[in-house]
C-alpha positions in Angstrom: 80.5 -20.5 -29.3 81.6 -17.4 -27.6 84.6 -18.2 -25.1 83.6 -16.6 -21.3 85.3 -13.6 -20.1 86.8 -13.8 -16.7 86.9 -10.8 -14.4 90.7 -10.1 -15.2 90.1 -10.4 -19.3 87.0 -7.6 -18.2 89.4 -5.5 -16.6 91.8 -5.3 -19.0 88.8 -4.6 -22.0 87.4 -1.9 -19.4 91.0 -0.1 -19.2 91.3 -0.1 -23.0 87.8 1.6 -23.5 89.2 4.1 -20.5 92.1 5.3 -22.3 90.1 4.9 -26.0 87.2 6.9 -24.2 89.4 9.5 -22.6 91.9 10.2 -25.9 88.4 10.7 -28.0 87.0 13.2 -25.5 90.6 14.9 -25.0 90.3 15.4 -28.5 87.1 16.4 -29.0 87.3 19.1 -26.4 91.0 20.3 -27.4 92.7 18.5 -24.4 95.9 16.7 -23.9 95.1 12.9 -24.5 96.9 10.4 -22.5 98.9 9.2 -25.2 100.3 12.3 -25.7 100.7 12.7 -22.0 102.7 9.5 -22.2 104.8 10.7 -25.3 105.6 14.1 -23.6 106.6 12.2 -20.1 108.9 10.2 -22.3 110.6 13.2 -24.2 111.1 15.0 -21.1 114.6 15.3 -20.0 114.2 13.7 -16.6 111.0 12.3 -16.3 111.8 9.9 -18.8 113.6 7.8 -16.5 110.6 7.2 -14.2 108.7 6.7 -17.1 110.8 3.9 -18.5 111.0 2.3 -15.2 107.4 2.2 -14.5 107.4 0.7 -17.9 109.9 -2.0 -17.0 108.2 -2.4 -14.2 105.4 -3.4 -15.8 106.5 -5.6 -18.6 108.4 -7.9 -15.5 104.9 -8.0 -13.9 103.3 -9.1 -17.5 105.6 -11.1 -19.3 108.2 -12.8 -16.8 106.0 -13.5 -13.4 108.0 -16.0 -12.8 111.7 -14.1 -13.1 112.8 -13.1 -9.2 109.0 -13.0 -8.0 109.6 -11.5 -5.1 111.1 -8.7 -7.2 108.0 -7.7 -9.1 106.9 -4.7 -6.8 102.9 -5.0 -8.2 102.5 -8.8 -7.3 103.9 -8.0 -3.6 101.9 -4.6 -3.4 98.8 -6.7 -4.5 99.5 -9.3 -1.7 99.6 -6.5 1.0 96.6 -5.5 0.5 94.7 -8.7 -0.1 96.2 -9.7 3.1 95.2 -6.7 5.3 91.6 -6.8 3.6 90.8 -10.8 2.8 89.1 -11.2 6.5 87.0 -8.2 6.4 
């Protein structure tokens, strides 16, 4: 029996075929793939520290939800909108 997929399990499968589908073209057409993109950022002198925050960022937001919640700046971003746009 094949377990059911919910919408956020889709999302996550449709971001990793974005980036798999994008880094095969990049290299197929001699382009920079996002991977390498994301290496470079990380190498660079000061980008790297908005690069590693992003990063922290978003291992908070994935692995400790539950650590200072109202600290994790995706969660209240997300809330914002759904507020302004749940009654439309």
């Amino acid at each position: 029996m094949t377990p059911k997929l919910s919408t956020a399990d889709k999302a996550w499968a449709g971001m990793w075929m974005y980036v798999l589908s994008y880094d095969l073209y990049a290299i197929a057409s001699g382009k920079e793939t996002m991977t390498a993109a994301a290496h470079r950022t990380i190498k660079h002198p000061i980008q790297r520290f908005f690069a590693w925050g992003w990063l922290a960022i978003i291992i908070k937001h994935l692995f400790f939800p539950k650590l200072l919640p109202k600290c994790d700046i995706i969660n209240v971003v997300a809330n914002v909108i759904y507020k302004r746009f749940a009654n439309v």
